[in-house]
N, CA and C atoms as an extended XYZ file, in Angstrom:
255
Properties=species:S:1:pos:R:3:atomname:S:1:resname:S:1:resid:I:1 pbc="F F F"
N       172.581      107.215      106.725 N   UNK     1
C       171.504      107.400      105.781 CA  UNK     1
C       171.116      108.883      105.783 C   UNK     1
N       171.081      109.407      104.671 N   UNK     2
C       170.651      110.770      104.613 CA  UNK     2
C       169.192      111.043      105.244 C   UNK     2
N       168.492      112.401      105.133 N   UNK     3
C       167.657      112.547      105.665 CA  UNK     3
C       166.509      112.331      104.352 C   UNK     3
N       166.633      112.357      103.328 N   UNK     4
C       165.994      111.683      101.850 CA  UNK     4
C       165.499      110.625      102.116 C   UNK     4
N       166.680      110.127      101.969 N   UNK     5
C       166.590      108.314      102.268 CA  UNK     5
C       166.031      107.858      103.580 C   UNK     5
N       165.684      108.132      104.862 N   UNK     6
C       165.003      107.807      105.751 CA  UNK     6
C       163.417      108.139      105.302 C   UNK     6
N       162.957      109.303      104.528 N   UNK     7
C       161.990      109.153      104.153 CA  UNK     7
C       161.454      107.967      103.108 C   UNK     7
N       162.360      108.224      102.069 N   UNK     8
C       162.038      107.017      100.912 CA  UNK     8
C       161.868      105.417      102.041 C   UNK     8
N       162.914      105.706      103.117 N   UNK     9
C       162.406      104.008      103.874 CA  UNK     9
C       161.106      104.034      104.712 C   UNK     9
N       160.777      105.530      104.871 N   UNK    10
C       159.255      105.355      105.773 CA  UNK    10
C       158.019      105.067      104.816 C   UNK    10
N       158.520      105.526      103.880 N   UNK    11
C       157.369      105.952      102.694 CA  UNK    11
C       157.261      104.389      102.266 C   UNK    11
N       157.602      103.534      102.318 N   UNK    12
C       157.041      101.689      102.400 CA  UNK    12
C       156.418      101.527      103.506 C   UNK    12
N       157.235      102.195      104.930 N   UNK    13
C       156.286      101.536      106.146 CA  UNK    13
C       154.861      102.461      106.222 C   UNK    13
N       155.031      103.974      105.407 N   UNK    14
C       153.675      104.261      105.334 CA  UNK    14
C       152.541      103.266      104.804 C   UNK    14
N       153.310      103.063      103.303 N   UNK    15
C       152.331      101.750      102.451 CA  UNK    15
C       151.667      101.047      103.132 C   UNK    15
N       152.597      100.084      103.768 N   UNK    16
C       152.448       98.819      104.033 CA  UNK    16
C       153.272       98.451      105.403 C   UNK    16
N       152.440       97.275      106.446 N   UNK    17
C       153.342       96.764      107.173 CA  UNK    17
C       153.817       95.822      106.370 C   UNK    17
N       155.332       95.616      106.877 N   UNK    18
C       156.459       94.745      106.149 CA  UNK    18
C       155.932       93.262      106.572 C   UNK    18
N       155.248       92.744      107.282 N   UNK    19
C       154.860       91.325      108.058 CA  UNK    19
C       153.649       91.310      107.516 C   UNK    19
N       152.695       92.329      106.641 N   UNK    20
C       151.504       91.790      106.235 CA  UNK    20
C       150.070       91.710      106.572 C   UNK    20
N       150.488       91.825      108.180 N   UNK    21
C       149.349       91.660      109.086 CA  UNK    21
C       149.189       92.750      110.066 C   UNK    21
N       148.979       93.786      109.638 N   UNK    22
C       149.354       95.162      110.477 CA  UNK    22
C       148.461       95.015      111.834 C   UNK    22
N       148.846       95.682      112.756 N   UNK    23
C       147.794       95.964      114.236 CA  UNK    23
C       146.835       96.720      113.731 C   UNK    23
N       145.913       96.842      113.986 N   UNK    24
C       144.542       97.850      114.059 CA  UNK    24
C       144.678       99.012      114.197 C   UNK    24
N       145.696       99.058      115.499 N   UNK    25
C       146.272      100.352      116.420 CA  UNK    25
C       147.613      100.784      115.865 C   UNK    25
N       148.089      100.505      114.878 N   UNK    26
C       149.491      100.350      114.239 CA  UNK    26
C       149.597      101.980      114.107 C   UNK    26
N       150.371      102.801      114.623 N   UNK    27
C       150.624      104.199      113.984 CA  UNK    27
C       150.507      104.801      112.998 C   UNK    27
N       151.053      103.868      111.836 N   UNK    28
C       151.008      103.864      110.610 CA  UNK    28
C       149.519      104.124      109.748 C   UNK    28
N       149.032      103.063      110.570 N   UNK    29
C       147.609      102.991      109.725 CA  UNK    29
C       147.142      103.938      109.092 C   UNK    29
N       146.816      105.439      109.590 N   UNK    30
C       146.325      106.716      109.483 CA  UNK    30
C       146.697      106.890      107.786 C   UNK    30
N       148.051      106.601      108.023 N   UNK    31
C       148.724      107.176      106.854 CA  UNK    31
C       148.461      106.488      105.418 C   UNK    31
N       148.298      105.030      105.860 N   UNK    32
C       148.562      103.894      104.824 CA  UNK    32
C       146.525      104.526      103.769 C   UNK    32
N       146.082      104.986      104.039 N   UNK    33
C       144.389      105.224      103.403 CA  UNK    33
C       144.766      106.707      102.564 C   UNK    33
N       146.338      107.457      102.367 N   UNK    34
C       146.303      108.390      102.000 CA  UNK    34
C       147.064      108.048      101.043 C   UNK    34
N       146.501      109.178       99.406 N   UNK    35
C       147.263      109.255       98.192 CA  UNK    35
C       148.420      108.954       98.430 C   UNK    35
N       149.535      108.256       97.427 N   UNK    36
C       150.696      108.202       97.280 CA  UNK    36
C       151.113      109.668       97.502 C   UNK    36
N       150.689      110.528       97.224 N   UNK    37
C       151.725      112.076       96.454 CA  UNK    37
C       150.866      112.979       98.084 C   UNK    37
N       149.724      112.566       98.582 N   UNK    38
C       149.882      112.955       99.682 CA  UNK    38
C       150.753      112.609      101.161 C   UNK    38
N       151.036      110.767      101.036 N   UNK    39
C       151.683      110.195      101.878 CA  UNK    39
C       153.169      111.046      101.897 C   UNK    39
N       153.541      111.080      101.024 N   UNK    40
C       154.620      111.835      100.494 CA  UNK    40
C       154.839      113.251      100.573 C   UNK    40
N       153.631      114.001      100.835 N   UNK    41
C       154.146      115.397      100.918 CA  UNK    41
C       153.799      115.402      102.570 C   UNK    41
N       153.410      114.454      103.081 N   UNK    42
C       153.467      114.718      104.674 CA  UNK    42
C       154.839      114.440      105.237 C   UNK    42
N       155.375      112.904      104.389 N   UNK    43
C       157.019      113.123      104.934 CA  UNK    43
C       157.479      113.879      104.411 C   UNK    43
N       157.815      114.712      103.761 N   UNK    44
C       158.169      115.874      102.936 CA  UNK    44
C       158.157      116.837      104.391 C   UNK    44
N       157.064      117.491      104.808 N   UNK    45
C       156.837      118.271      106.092 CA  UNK    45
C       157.297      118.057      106.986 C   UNK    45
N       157.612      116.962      107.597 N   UNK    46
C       158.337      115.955      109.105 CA  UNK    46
C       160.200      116.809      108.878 C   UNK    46
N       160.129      117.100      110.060 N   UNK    47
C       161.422      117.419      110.439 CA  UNK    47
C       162.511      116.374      110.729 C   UNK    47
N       163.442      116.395      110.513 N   UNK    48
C       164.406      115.191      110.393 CA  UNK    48
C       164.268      114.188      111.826 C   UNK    48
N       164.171      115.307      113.164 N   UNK    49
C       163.850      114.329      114.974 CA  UNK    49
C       162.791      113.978      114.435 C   UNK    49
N       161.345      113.847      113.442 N   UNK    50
C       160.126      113.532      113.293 CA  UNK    50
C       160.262      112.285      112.656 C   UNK    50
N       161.079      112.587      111.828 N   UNK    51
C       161.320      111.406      110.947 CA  UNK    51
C       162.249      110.168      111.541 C   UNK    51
N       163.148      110.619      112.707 N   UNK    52
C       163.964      109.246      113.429 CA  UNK    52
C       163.021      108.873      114.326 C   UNK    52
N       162.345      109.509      114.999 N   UNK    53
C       160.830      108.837      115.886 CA  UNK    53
C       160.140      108.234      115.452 C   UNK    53
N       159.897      108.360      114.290 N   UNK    54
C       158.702      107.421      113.578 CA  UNK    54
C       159.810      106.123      113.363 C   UNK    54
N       161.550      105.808      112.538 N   UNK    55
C       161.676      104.599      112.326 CA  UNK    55
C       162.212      104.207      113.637 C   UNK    55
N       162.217      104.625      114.819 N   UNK    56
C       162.499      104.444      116.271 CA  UNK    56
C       161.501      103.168      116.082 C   UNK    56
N       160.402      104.365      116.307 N   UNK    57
C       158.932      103.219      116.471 CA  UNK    57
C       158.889      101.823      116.030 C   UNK    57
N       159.129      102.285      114.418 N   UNK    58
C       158.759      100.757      113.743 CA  UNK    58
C       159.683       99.717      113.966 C   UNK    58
N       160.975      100.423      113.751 N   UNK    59
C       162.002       99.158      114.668 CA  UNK    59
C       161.887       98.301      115.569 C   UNK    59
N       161.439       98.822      117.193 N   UNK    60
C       161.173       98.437      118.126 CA  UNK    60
C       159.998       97.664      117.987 C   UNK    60
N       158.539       97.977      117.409 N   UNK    61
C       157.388       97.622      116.846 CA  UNK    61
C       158.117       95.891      116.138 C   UNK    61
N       158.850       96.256      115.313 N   UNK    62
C       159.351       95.013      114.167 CA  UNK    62
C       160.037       94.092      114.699 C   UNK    62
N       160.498       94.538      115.800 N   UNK    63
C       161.240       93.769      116.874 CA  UNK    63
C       161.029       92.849      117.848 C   UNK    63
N       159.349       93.361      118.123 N   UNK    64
C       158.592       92.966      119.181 CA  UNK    64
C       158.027       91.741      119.008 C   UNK    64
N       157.797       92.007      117.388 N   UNK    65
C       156.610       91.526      116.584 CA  UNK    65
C       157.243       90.274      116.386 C   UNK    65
N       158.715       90.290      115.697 N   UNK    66
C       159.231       88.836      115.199 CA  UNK    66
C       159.757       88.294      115.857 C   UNK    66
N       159.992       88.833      117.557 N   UNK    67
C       160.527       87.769      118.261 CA  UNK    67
C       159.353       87.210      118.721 C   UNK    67
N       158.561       87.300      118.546 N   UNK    68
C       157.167       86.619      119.101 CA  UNK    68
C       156.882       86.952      120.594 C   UNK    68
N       157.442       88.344      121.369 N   UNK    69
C       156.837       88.923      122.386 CA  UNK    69
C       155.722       89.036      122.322 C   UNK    69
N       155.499       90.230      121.254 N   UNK    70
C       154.095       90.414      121.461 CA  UNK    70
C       153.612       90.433      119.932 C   UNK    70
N       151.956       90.177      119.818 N   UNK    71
C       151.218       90.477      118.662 CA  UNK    71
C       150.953       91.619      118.012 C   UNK    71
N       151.030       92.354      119.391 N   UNK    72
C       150.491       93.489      119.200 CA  UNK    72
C       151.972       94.635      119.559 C   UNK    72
N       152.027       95.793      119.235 N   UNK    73
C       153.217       97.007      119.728 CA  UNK    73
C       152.557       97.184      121.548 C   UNK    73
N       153.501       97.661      122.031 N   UNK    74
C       152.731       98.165      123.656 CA  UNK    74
C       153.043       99.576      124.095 C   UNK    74
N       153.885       99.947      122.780 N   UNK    75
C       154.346      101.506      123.029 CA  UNK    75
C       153.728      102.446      122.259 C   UNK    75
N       154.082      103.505      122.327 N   UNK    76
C       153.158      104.763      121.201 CA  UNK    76
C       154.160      105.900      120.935 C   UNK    76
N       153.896      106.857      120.207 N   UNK    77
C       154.678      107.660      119.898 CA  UNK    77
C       153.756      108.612      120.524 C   UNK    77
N       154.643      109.807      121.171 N   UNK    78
C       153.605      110.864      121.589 CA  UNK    78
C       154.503      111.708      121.869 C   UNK    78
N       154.061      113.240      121.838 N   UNK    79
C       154.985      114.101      121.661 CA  UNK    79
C       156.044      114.169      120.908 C   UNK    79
N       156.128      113.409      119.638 N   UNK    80
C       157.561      112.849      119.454 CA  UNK    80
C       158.730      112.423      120.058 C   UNK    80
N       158.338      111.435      120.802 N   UNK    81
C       158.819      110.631      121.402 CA  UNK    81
C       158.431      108.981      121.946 C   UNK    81
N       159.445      108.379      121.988 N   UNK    82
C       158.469      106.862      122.010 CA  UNK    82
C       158.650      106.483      123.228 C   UNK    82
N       157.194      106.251      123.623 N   UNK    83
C       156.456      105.509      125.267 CA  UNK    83
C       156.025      104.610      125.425 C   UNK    83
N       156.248      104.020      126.623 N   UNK    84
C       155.610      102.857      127.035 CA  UNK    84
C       154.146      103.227      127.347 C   UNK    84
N       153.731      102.297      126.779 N   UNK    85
C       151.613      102.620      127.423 CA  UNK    85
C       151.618      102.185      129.169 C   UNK    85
């Protein structure tokens, strides 16, 4: 996937969580209360390692979520990089 196209796929998980029922604490959240054309010029700014950390996240997050581990994520992104809490 180009580095375009990883944005165009964040720029939905900015929107919206894909399950409907987002966490409170969801990473995302921040983003999801901002203009379309601003959501967009922030991935626009993200450096390509910025942009595989963030769908790192949601993967693992999406992963967690539908195997019915957990309700909630238990990791975070920090430094650009993804941690266990």
């Amino acid at each position: 996937m180009t580095e375009y196209d990883k944005k165009i796929w964040l720029f939905g998980v900015f929107t919206a969580c894909p399950l409907s029922d987002g966490i409170k604490d969801c990473l995302f959240q921040k983003y999801r209360s901002m203009s379309p054309a601003t959501r967009w010029s922030y991935l626009e700014s993200l450096s390509e390692k910025e942009v595989d950390d963030f769908i790192k996240y949601h993967k693992k997050c999406l992963s967690h979520r539908i195997s019915g581990k957990r309700k909630e994520c238990s990791f975070r992104l920090k430094d650009k990089k993804i941690i266990s809490k």
